[in-house]
N, C-alpha and C positions, 0 to 999 in steps of 0.2 A: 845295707845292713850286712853285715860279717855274718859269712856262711861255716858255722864249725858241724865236726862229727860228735858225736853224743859219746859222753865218756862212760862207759855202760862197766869197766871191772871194778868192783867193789874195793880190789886192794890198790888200783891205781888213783880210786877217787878218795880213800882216803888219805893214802901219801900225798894229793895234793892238796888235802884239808889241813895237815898236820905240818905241810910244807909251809901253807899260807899262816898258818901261827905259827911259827917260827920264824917267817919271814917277818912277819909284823913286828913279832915282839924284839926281835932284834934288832930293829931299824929305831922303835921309840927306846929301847932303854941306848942305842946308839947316841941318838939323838940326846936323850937326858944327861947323860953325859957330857957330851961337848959343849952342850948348851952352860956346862958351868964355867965355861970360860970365855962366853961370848956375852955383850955386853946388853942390858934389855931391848933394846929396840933386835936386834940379831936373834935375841932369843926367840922375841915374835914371831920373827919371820919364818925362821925354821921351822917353829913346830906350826907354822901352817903349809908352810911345805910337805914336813914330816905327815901331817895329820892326811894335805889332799894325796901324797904317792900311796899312803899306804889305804886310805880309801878306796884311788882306784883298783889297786891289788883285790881286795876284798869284793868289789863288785865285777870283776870281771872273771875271779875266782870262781865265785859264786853263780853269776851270769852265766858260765862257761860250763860250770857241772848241773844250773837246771835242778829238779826234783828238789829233795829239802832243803840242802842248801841254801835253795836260791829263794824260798821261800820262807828260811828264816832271816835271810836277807832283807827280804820286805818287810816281815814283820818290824824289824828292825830300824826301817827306816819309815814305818808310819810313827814314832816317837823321837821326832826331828828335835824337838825342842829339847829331851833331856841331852844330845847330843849336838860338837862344835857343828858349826854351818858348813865346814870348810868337810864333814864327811857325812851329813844328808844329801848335800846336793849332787854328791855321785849317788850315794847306797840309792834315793830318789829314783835314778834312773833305772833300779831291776822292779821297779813298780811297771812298768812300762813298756820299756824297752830294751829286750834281751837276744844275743846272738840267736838268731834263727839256723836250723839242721837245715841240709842239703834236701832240696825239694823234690830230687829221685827218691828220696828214703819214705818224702811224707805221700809222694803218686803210689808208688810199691803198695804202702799200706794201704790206701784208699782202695783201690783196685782190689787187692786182697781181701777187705772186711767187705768190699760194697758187692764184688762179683759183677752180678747181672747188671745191676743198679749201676753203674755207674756209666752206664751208657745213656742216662737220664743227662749227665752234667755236656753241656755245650762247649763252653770253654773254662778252666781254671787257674788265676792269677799264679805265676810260679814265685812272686818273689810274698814272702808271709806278709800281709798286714800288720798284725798283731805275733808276739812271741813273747810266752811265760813258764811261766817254771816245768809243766809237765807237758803242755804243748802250744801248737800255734797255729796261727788263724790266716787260711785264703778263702780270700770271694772268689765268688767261681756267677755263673750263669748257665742257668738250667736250659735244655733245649725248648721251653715252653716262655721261655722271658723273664720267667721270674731272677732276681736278682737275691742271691745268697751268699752265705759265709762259712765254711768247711772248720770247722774246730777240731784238730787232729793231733791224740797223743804222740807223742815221742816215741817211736819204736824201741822196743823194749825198756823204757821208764818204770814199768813195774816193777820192774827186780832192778831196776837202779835205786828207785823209792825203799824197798825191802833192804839192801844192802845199805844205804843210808841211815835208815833207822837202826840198823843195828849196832853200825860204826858211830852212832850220835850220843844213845840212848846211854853210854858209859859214861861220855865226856858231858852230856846234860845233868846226870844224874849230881858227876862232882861238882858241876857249877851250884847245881841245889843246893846240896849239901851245905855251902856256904851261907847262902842266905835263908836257910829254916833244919827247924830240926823232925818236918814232918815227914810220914815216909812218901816216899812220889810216885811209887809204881803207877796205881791207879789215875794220877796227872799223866804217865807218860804214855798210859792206855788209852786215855780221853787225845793224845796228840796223835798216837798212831790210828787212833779209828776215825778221826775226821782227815786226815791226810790222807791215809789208803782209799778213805771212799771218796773223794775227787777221780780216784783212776777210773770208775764206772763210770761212762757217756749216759746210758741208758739210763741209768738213775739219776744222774743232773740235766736228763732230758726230761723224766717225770717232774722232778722239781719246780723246772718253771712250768710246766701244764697246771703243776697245783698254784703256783704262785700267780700263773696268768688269772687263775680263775677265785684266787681270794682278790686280785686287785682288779677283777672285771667293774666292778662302779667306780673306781676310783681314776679319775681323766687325767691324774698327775703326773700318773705312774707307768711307763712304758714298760715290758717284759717280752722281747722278738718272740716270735714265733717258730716255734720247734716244727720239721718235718723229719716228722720221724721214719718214713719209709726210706731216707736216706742220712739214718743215723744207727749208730753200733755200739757195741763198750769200747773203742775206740776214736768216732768218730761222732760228732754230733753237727747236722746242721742245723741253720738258722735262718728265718728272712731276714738281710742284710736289713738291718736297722741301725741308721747313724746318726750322733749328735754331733756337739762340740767337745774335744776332748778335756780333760780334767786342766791339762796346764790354759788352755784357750778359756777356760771358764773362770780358772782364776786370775787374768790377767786382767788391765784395765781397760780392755777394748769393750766391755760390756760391766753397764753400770751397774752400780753395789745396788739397788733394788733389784735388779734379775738376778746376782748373787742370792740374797737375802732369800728370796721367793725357792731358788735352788736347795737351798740350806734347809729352808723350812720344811720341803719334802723331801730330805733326804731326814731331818731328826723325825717328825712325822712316822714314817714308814719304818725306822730304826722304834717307836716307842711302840707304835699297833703290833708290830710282827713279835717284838718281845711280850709284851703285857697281854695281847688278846688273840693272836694266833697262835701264840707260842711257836713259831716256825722260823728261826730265824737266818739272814741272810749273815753271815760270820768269817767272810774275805771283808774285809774295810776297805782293801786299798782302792780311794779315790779313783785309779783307772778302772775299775771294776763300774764305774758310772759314765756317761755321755751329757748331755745338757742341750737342751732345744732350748730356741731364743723367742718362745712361747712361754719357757717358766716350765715345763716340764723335765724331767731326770728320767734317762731310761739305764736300767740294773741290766747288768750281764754276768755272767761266770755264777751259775748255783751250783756249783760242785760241792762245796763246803757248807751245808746248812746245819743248823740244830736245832733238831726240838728239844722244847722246855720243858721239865717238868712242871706240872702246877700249882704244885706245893714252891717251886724256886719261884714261878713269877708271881705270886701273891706274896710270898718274904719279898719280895724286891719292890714290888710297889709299896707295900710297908715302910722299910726302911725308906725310901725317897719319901714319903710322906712325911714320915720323921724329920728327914733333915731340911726339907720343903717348911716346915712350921717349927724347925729347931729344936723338938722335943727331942734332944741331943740323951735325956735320963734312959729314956725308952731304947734306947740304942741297942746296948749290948745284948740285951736277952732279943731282939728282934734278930740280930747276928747269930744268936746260936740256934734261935728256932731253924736256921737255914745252913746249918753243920758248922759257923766259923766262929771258929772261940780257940780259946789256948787248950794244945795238944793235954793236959789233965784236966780237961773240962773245962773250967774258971771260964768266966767272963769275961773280954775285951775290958779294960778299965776304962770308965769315960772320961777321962782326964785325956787319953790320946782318941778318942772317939772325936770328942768335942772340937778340937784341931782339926782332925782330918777334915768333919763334917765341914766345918765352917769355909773350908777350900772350895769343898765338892760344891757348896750351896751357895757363893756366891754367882755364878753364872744363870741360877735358879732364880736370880732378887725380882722381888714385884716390881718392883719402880728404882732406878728409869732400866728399860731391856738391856742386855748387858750384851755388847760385841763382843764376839772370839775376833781373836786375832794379836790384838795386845795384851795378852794374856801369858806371857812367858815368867811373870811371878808365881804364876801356880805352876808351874811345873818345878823353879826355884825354893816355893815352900814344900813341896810334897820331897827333894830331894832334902832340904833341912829337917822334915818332919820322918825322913828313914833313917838321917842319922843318929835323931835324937829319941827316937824308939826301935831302934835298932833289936837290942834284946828282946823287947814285946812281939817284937815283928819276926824273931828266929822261932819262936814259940807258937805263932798261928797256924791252925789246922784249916781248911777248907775243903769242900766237895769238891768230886772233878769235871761237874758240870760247870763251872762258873770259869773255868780258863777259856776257853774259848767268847764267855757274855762278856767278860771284862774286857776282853782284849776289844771284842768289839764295839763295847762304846768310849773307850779309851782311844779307837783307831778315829771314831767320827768325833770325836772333840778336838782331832787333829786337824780331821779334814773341813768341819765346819772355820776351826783357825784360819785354811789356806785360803775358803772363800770371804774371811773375815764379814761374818754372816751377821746380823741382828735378828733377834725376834723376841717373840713375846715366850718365852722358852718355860716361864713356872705355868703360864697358865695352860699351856700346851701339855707337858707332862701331868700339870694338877686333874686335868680334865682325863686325860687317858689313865690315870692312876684308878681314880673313883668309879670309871668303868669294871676294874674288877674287883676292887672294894665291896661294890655294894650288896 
């Protein structure tokens, strides 16, 4: 794995943010260009060339500067389907696997935040296991036997993250601008307080104590073990807990029932923690999970959680009841009991309600269970149905609690797709919904 130095000056990281869109954008309208004198079969070819060089660029970019970047990166590439194949299956890889920092940078720190403590650890892997956007992961062995995993932020990543958001927050704002006429401050307030708070170890060390201890009945559900007498705001350890990794789970060495049974506790754990804990886990990326060849799923990284309001998960079971039983009329006013309606108040018109709905609600049908996985239509309708409510759609206001829920179950309908999962999925949600109904 490529050992780089962390690019930590604000003005360097943006010149090569502002480099890499320029690079891109010059290579494809290069490319569009010459492609007009090239015959179809030529055309193809190029712009799948064009599309994988400048992918790579973009993930190695990205991969390379870490902190937001590289986690808008990911985002980015848990929505495979609205984009060609030929630039998921790089973006794919900063889900994953990203340049690891020189391992004197990440002993230094250890040493530093642990002091005394660190004369606890026995020996510690130098090459990372794991490497993500704000830090990365060695197993190490404690001098007692125990066998652990060192999760350690990036030296000085905070004020790389701070200097990020500030270089972003312009260039997001104009993207917005484009697709709504709502104001976003408050969206970009909801993006900076769930990003800043991943930098705190100690608080995504709390996280899974609370999460071990809501999924303590639950046999499905793995959550490692936090020691926290050798964890910091920088550092957090773990008892090394391992499965199968996301790409091995989806592959064909393990049959589509152990998939399916994966799937189902991963939608499972995605509907409780929204609808009845209200606590919810809101990194998607499929690496962010392991897989035992018992049927179990074990969850890592709570650095990014969100609690719900109560008032949002009783609108949201609502609404899913709605489009669960079609009662498509009831729609629009259940949308604004939960702030989304058009920016002068008005109501959503059911005419584009009733569309959408019926997208969302087919993977919901009673009979026969519906597979993710051949489902690249609905992503083709939901892009036909932005073009053709385009207008309605500049005009919607929403709360900024809900970028973050959306994203997240828009990320597992991705990741249910990769294990091309079945299940009984209406009666699943129907059943979790009526728990806070009643």
């Amino acid at each position: 794995m490529a050992k780089k130095e962390l690019t930590t000056s604000a003005f360097t990281r943006m010149v090569k943010l502002g480099g890499l869109v320029s690079r891109v954008g010059i290579s494809m309208a290069t490319n569009t260009i010459t492609n007009a004198f090239r015959s179809i079969e030529l055309k193809d070819m190029h712009r799948s060339l064009n599309l994988t060089k400048n992918a790579t660029r973009i993930a190695n970019t990205l991969g390379s500067l870490k902190g937001v970047p590289m986690k808008i990166g990911q985002m980015i590439s848990l929505h495979e389907r609205f984009l060609p194949p030929e630039v998921t299956s790089i973006l794919r890889s900063l889900q994953q696997k990203a340049p690891s920092v020189p391992f004197d940078d990440i002993l230094d720190m250890m040493k530093t935040e642990l002091g005394d403590r660190f004369q606890q650890i026995f020996r510690i892997e130098d090459n990372a296991y794991a490497a993500a956007s704000i830090g990365q992961v060695h197993r190490a062995e404690l001098r007692d036997g125990t066998q652990v995993v060192f999760k350690v932020q990036y030296p000085g990543i905070d004020k790389v993250i701070a200097a990020d958001m500030r270089n972003l927050k312009g260039l997001l704002k104009m993207i917005f601008s484009m697709l709504t006429q709502m104001d976003t401050e408050t969206v970009w307030e909801e993006l900076n307080d769930r990003l800043t708070e991943e930098l705190d170890y100690l608080k995504e060390a709390e996280n899974m104590v609370r999460m071990k201890l809501m999924y303590r009945n639950n046999p499905d559900v793995v959550i490692p073990d936090v020691i926290l007498n050798l964890s910091s705001r920088h550092i957090l350890c773990m008892i090394f807990t391992e499965g199968l990794s996301a790409e091995e789970a989806c592959s064909e060495d393990y049959p589509q029932s152990l998939r399916d049974q994966w799937a189902q506790h991963i939608v499972n754990n995605l509907m409780n923690d929204f609808f009845i804990s209200r606590f919810l886990h809101v990194d998607p990326n499929l690496a962010n999970f392991s897989f035992c060849t018992d049927g179990r799923i074990i969850i890592y990284d709570f650095g990014c959680m969100k609690t719900i309001p109560e008032k949002l998960a009783i609108g949201y079971a609502r609404l899913a009841k709605a489009v669960l039983l079609k009662n498509y009329d009831s729609i629009p006013a259940l949308l604004k009991a939960i702030e989304v309606h058009k920016i002068n108040g008005d109501l959503l018109p059911v005419s584009m309600i009733a569309e959408y709905a019926d997208v969302f609600s087919e993977p919901f049908r009673e009979y026969p269970p519906y597979r993710f996985g051949n489902d690249q239509w609905i992503y083709e309708r939901l892009i036909d149905l932005g073009q053709k409510y385009f207008q309605e759609l500049m005009t919607l206001t929403f709360p900024k609690d809900v970028v973050f829920l959306d994203r997240t179950i828009a990320g597992h309908f991705a990741n249910i797709g990769k294990l091309e999962a079945t299940g009984d999925w209406h009666h699943m949600l129907l059943k979790c919904i009526e728990k806070i109904l009643v």
